[in-house]
Structures are given as structure tokens and as C-alpha cells.
C-alpha positions as CSV (number, residue, x, y, z in Angstrom):
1,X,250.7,-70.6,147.6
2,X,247.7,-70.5,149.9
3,X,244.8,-69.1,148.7
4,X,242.0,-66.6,150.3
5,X,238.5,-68.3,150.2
6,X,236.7,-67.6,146.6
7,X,233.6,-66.0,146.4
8,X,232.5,-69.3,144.7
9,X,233.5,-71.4,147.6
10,X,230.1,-72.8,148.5
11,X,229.3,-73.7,144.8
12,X,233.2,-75.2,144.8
13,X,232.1,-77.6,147.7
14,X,228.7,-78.6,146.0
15,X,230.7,-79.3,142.5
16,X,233.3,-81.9,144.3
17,X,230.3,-83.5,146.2
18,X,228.3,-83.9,142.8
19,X,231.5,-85.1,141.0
20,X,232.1,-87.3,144.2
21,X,228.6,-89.0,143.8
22,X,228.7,-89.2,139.7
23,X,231.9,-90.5,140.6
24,X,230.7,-93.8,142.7
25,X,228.2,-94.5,140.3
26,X,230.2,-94.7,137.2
27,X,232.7,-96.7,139.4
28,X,230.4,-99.5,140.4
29,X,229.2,-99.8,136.6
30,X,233.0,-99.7,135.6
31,X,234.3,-102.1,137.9
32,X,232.2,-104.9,136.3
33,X,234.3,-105.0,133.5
34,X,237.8,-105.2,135.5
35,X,236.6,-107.8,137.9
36,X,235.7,-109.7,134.5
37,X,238.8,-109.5,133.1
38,X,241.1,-109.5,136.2
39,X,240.1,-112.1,138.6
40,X,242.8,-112.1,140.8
41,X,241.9,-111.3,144.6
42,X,243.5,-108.1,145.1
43,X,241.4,-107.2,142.2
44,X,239.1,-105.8,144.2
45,X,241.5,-103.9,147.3
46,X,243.8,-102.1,144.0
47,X,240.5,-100.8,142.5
48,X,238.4,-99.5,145.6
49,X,241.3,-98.7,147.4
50,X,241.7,-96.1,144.1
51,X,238.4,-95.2,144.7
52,X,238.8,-94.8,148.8
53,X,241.8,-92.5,148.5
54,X,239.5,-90.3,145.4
55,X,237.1,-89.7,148.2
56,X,239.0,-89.5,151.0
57,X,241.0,-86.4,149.1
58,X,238.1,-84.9,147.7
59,X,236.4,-84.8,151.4
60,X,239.5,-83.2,153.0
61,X,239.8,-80.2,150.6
62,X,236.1,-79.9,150.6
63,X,236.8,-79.3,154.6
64,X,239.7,-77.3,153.9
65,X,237.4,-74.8,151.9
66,X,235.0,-74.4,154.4
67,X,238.5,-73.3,156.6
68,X,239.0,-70.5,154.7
69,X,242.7,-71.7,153.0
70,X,243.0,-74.2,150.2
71,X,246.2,-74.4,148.0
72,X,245.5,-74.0,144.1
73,X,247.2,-77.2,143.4
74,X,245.4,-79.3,145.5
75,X,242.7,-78.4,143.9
76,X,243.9,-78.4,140.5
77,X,245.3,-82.1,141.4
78,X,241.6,-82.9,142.3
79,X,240.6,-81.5,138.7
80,X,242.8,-83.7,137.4
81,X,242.3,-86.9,139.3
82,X,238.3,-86.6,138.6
83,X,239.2,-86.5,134.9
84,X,241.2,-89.1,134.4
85,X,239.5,-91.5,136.5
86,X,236.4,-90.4,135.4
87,X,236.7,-90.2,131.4
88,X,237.9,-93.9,130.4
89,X,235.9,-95.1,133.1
90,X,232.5,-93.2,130.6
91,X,234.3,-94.8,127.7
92,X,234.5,-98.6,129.2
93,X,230.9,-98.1,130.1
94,X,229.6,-98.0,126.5
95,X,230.4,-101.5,125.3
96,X,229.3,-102.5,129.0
97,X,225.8,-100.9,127.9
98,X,225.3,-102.5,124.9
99,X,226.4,-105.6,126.2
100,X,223.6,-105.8,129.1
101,X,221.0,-104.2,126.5
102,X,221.7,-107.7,124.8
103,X,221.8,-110.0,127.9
104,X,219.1,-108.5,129.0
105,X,217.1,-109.0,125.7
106,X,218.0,-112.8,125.9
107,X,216.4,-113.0,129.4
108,X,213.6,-111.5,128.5
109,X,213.4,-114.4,125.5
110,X,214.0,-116.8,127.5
111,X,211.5,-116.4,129.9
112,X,209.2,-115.4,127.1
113,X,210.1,-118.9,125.4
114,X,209.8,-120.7,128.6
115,X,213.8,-121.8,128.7
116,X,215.7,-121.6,132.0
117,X,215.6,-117.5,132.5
118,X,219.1,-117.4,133.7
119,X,220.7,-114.0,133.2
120,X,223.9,-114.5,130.3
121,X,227.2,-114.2,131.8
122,X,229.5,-111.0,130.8
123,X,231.8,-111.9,128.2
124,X,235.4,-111.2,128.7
125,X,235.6,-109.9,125.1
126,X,233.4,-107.2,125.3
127,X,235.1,-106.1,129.1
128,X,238.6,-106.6,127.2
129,X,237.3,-104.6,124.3
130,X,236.0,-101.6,126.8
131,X,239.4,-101.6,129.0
132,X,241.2,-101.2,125.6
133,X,238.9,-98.8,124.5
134,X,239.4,-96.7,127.9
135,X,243.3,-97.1,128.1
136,X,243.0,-94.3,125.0
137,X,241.7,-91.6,126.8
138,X,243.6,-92.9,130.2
139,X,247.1,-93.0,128.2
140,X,245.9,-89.4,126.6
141,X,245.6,-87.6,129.9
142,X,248.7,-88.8,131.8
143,X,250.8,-87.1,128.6
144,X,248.3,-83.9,128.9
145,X,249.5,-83.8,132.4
146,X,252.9,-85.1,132.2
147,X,254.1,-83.3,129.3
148,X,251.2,-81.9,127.2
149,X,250.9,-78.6,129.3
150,X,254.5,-77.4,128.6
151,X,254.3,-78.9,124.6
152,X,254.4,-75.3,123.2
153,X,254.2,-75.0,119.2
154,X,254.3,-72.1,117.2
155,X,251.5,-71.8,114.5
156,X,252.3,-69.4,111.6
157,X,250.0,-67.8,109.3
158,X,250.1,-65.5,106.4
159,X,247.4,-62.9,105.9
160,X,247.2,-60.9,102.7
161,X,245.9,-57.6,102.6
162,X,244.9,-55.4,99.7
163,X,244.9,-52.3,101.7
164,X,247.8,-53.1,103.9
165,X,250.3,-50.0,103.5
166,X,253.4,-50.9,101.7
167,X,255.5,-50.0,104.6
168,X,254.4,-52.8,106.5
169,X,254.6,-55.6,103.7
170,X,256.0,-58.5,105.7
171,X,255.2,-57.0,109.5
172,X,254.9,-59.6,112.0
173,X,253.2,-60.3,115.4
174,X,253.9,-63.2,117.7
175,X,250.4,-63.9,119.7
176,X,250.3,-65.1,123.5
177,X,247.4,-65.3,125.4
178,X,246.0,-66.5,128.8
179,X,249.2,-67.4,130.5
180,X,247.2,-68.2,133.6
181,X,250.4,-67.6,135.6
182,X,249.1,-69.0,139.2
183,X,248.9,-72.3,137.3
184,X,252.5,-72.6,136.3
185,X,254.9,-75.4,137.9
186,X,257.9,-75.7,136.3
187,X,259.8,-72.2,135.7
188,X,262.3,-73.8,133.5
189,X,259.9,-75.4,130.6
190,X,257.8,-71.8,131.0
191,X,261.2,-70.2,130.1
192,X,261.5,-72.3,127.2
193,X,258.4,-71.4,126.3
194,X,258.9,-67.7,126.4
195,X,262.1,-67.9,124.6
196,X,260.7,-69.7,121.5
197,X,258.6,-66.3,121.5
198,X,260.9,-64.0,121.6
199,X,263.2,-66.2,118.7
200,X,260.5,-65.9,116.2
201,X,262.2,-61.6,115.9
202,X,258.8,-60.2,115.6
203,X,257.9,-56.9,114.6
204,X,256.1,-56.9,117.9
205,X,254.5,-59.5,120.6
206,X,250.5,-59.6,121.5
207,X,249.3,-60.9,124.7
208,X,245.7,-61.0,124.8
209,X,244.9,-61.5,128.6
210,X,244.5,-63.5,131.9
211,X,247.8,-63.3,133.2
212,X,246.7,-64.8,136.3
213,X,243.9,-67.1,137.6
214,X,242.5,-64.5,140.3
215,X,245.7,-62.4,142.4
216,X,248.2,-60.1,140.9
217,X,250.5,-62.4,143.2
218,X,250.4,-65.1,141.1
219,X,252.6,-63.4,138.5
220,X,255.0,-62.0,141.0
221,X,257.7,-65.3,140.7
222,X,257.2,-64.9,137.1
223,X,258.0,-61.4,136.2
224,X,261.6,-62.0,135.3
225,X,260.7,-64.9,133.3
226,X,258.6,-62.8,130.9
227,X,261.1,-59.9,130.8
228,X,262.7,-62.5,128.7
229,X,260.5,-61.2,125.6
230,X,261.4,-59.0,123.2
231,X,260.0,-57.4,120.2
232,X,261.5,-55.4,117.6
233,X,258.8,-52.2,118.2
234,X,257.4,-53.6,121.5
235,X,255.2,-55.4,123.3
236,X,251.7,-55.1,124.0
237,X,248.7,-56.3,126.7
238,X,245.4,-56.5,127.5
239,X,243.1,-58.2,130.4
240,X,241.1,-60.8,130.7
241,X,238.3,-62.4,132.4
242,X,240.0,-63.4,135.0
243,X,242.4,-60.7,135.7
244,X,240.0,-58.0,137.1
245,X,239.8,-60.7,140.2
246,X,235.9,-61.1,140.2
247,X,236.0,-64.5,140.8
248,X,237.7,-64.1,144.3
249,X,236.7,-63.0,147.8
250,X,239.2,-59.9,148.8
251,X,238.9,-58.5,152.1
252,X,237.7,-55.2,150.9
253,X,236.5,-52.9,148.0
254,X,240.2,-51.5,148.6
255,X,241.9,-54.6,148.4
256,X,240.5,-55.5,145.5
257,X,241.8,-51.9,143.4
258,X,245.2,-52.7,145.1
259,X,245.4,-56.0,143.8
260,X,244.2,-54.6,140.6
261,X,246.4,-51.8,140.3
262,X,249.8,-54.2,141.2
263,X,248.6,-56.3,138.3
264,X,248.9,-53.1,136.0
265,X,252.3,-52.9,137.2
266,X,253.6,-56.0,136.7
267,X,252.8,-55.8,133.1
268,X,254.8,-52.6,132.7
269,X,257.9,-54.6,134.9
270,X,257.0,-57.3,132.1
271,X,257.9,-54.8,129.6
272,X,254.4,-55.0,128.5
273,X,252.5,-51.7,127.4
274,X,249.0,-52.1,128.7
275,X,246.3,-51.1,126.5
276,X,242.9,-50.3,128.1
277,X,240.3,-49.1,125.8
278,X,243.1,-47.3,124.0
279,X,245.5,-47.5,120.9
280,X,249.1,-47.0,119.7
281,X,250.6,-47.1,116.2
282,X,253.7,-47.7,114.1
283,X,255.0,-45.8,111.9
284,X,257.4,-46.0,108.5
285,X,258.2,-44.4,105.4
286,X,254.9,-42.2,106.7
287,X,252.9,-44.5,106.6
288,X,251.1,-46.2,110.0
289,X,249.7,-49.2,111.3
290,X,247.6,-49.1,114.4
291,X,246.6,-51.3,116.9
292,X,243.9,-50.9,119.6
293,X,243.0,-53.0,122.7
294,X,240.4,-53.8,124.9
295,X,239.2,-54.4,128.2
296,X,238.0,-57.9,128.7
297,X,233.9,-57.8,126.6
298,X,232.3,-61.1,126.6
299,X,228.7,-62.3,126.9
300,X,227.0,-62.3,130.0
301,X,228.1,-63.5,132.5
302,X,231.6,-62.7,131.8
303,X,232.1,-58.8,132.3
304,X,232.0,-55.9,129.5
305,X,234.4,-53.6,130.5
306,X,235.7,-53.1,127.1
307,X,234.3,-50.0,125.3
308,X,235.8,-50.5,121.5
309,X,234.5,-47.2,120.3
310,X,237.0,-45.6,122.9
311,X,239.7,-47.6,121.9
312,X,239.5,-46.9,118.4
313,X,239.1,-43.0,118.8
314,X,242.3,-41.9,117.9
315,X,242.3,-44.4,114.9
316,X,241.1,-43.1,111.3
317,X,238.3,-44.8,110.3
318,X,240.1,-46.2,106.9
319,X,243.4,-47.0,109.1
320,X,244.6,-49.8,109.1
321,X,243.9,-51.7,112.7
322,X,244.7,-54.8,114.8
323,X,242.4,-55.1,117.9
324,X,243.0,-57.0,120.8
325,X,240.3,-58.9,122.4
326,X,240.2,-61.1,125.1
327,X,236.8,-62.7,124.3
328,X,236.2,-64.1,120.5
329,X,232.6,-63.4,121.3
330,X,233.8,-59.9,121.0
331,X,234.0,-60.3,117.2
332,X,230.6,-61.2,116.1
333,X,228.9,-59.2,118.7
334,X,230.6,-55.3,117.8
335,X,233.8,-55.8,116.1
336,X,232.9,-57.1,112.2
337,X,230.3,-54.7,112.1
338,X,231.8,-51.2,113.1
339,X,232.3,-48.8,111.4
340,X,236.0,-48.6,111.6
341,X,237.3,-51.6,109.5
342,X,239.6,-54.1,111.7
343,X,241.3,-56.1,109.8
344,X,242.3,-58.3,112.1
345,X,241.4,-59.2,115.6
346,X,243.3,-61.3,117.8
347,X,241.8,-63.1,120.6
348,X,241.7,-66.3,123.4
349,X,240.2,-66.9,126.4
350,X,238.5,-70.6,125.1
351,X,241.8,-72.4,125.7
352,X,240.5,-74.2,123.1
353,X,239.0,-76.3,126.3
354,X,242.3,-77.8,126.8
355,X,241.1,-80.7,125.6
356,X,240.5,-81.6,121.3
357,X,241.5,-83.4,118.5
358,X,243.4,-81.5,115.7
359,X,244.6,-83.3,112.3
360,X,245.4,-80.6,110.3
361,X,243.5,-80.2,106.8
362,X,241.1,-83.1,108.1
363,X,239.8,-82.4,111.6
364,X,239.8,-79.8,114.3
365,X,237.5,-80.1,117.1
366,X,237.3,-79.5,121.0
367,X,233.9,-79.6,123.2
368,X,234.3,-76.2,123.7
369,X,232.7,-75.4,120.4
370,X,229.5,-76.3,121.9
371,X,229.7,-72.7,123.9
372,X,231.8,-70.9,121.4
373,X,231.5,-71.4,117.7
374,X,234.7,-69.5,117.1
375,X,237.5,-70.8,119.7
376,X,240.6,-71.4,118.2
377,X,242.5,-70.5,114.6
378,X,241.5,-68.5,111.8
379,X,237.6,-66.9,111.1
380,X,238.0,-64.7,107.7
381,X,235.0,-62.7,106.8
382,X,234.2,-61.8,103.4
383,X,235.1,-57.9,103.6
384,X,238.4,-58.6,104.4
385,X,238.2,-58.6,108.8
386,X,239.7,-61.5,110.6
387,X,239.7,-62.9,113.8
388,X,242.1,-65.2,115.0
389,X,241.8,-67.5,117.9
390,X,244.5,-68.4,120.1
391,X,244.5,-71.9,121.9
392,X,246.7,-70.5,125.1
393,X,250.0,-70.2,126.6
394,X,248.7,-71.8,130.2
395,X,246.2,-74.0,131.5
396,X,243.7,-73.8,134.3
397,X,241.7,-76.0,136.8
398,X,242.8,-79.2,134.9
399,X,246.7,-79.4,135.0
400,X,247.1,-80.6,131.6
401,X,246.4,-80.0,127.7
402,X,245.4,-83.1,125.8
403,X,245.6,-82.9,122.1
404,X,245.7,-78.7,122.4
405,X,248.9,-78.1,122.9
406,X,249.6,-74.5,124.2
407,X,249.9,-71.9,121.3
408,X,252.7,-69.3,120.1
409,X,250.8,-67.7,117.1
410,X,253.2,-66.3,114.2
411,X,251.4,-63.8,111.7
412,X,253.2,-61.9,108.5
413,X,251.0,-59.5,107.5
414,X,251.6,-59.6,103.5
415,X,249.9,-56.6,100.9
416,X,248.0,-58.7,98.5
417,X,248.3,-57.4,95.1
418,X,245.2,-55.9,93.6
419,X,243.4,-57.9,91.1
């Protein structure tokens, strides 16, 4: 699908020609180690020739923005080419470092100590040991773009509630979020995806925003895919970020409420009940459960067009509520201290960076928790509200998921028997 030119087109262009330059330089520190260990004499043709095509690609889409047109998967096939011939090149470079810190502390000797000050040779060890370390992260990536996007998992929890009312012992939601349609490639795997959903037989499915990247025409192809869901008592939406299409140059005011407006509507053709700054309940035995959702609140400079005290005015203070929030900055800024309790809030947006290690009971961590110290799983706090995190459905700008696999969440809502 071609796209219209992004409001963000000039600061697009200056990003590939920075990556471009860091690019060169890590290349000509890098190469040392395979022209070490390789010594053949096409050595040097397969690995600038790499290097020649890199920047010859990343030139012609930096011209092809400037046009006006660029197709999303050029430039998502650009996002992914930088990282994974830039991130085991960083890791080779480290034992390359530490290496020359060393030769160049015997040169310095020798010439100190009046011996011949000839600079040490490279040792193949040390270039054998940073290949080896970089084929890690190089092995890593090709799965995260091979297969890692589409390796969906369910993760269940089981939340206990004193308060929770007795009709709903045992409820269950199934959590989506950020689907990040425009991204997709492969309807048959994003079926499968969807129909793990709808297996779990949840009381009702979440999706907690950014169904596209920027156009409500990215989730056209895909509309019958997710009618494929189904719930038990429904399913319900919110927006995201990127949904309201702020980050893209429409042709006027008008065109960007159209766009918005046909977004709206594919959700309802989705079978999806959109929730903007408003709430709905369930009800059994007389007894009710509510849940509320948001517009998309985040800090600046992602937009606050969430207003949670609107959302939550049809909703008895002491009722029990689920909100849905796009942003888990949402939580900490309004949420765990209103007056309302919300018991539990279910979020996304982080994508948990795409990008982490997870070993569960030992280590869970992602470089996106540098920007958000919530992104991804459980965050109980001590009176009993809870946000929960989801890692994504989709993926964006780089076409792949290493070591965050894209999330179906699973919660029973359990009453906890009072002490």
C-alpha cells in the first residue's frame, strides 16, 4: 500500500541519514575483525558489497520520501536491515575495544622501554570470539523476523478479589492490544492468531488500542479476519496513540475526521463495541460488573484525549470496574489514585519494545523500561488495584519480535475468600 507523505517526513530523512553515517562507522571498526578471521579475497567484495547495497537502499527511499509516496514495507524492511546489521556488528565491537585498549598499552610500553614500538598484531581469538559473540544477536533477529512476529502465546493469570461479586467468581477476559494492522503480512498466521483468541471462550475479549499504524485503510483487508472473534458477552475497544492519525499528513482538517470516523466503523464491522470515555456493564443474579474505557492519555508528547472521570460517571464509586487504557502511564498518573476503586486496568502501547529477554521466575527485561517502568505483565498495588501490561498482538517499524513474542492475555477473575 502506498503511503501519503508523514507529517514527520523531514525528520524520517534526517534519521536514515544519521543511521546511514553511524552505520559506516561501526562498519569500518567491525570489519577488522572479519578480515582477521576470513582472509580470503572476496572477503572484502561479500562484506562492502553488504554495506553498498545498505546505502544504496537507504538513499533511494530517502529520495522516495522527498516524492511524496513511500511504501510502509520498504521502510519497515529498512528498520529491519539497520538492526540486524547494526546490533551484532555493536556487539563484535566490544572484544575489538578491549583488544586495541591492550595493544595499544603495549605500544605505549614499548616505546616507553625503548623496544621496537611496533603496533601488536590482532589476534584471531579475540576477532573469533567477537564474530561468535555477534552471531547471537544476528541468529536472534532473523527468527524475530522470520517467525518471532507471528509466535503468538497466551499468558493466563488469576486475580483474586475480595470484593469481587459472587456472580462473577470465575469471569474471564481475553486481552489484545496494538494490532498495528498496516504492519500485517501474512493473513493466514494473523488468523491463527485471532482464532487462538476466540478458543480461550471468554466471558468477553479487550482490545486496548492502535489498530492501525496511521490510516483507517490499513485495517480494511483485515476486517473479516477479526470478525473471527467471539466472546461469550462481547467484545470491547478503545484507541490508541496511533489511531487518531496524528502522526500523518492528511490533505485536510476534513480528511483527517473522515479517516477517523471510518476507523470508528470498522471496529463496529469488527464486532467490536467502541468505548470512548464511556462504560458498559454485565449483569447476573443482580449483581454487575462494569467496565469503562478510555481515549488514548499518555504523557506528553503522546495525546490526552482520555477524560477517566467521564468514563466512569455512570459507574458507582464502590462498583466493581475494569478500565481500559491505552497508555500504562495512565495508571500512576490518575487511575490508582481516584476516587472510584479500579480494580483492574488493562493496558499496552510499550510493545514491550519488541525486543527483551523473559525467563520466567528469573528474568524479565526489555530496553523499553528505560522510558516506562511499567511495560509489560502484572503491577499489583497494595489496595487491591492492578494494572496489567500487555506486550502486543503486532509489531511496528521493525518487522519482527525478538524474545517478546506477541501476547494473548487470559485473566479469571476469582473472589478471594475473606480472611
Amino acid at each position: 500500500m502506498a503511503l501519503l507523505l508523514s507529517i514527520h517526513t523531514d525528520i524520517m530523512i534526517f534519521r536514515i541519514f544519521f543511521t546511514l553515517g553511524f552505520m559506516l562507522a561501526i562498519d569500518l571498526y567491525a570489519y577488522q575483525a572479519f578480515k582477521t578471521v576470513f582472509r580470503s579475497s572476496a572477503t572484502p567484495y561479500v562484506y562492502w558489497g553488504i554495506t553498498i547495497a545498505y546505502v544504496v537502499f537507504s538513499i533511494t527511499l530517502a529520495a522516495m520520501m522527498t516524492s511524496g509516496k513511500v511504501e510502509y514495507r520498504y521502510l519497515s524492511l529498512l528498520m529491519g536491515a539497520s538492526i540486524l546489521l547494526a546490533v551484532p556488528k555493536l556487539i563484535a565491537i566490544g572484544p575489538l575495544l578491549i583488544e586495541d585498549v591492550v595493544r595499544l598499552g603495549q605500544y605505549i610500553f614499548r616505546g616507553v622501554t625503548t623496544q621496537p614500538t611496533v603496533m601488536p598484531e590482532r589476534r584471531a581469538f579475540i576477532s573469533k570470539l567477537a564474530l561468535g559473540l555477534a552471531a547471537i544477536p544476528f541468529l536472534g533477529i532473523i527468527d524475530g523476523i522470520w517467525k518471532g512476529r507471528y509466535r503468538y502465546r497466551v499468558i493466563s493469570h488469576t486475580l483474586e478479589y475480595e470484593d469481587l461479586p459472587d456472580a462473577f467468581d470465575g469471569f474471564t477476559i481475553a486481552q489484545i492490544s496494538d494490532i498495528h494492522s498496516g504492519s500485517f503480512d501474512n493473513t493466514a498466521k494473523v488468523q491463527y492468531g485471532v482464532d487462538m483468541v476466540t478458543e480461550l471462550g471468554a466471558d468477553c475479549i479487550v482490545f486496548t488500542g492502535d489498530m492501525v499504524n496511521n490510516t483507517a485503510s490499513e485495517a480494511e483487508p483485515w476486517i473479516p479476519v477479526f470478525q473471527r472473534l467471539k466472546a461469550k458477552s462481547g467484545i470491547f475497544s478503545i484507541l490508541g496513540n496511533h489511531d487518531y492519525g496524528d502522526y500523518w499528513r492528511f490533505p485536510s482538517p476534513e480528511a483527517k475526521v473522515a479517516n477517523m470516523d471510518r476507523l470508528k466503523e470498522i471496529h463496529t464491522e469488527m464486532g467490536m463495541d467502541l468505548l470512548l470515555n464511556d462504560s458498559r456493564y454485565f449483569e447476573r443474579n443482580g449483581e454487575r460488573l462494569y467496565l469503562a474505557g478510555v481515549e488514548n492519555w499518555g504523557l506528553p508528547p503522546f495525546p490526552q484525549y482520555g477524560d477517566l472521570n467521564t468514563a466512569l460517571e455512570q459507574i458507582p464509586e464502590d462498583a466493581f470496574t475494569v478500565l481500559l487504557s491505552h497508555d500504562p502511564s495512565h495508571f500512576d498518573a490518575e487511575v490508582k489514585q481516584h476516587l472510584n476503586k479500579i480494580h483492574l486496568t488493562l493496558s499496552g502501547h510499550t510493545h514491550g519494545m519488541q525486543f527483551g529477554i523473559e525467563i520466567p521466575g528469573w528474568i524479565k527485561w526489555s530496553p523499553v523500561k528505560f522510558k516506562y517502568p511499567k511495560w509489560a505483565g502484572l503491577y499489583p498495588e497494595q489496595d487491591g488495584r492492578i494494572l496489567h501490561v500487555n506486550r502486543g498482538f503486532g509489531f511496528l517499524a521493525f518487522p519482527g519480535r525478538v524474545g517478546m513474542w506477541p501476547e494473548i492475555t487470559h485473566i479469571t477473575l476469582k473472589k478471594k475468600a475473606a480472611v
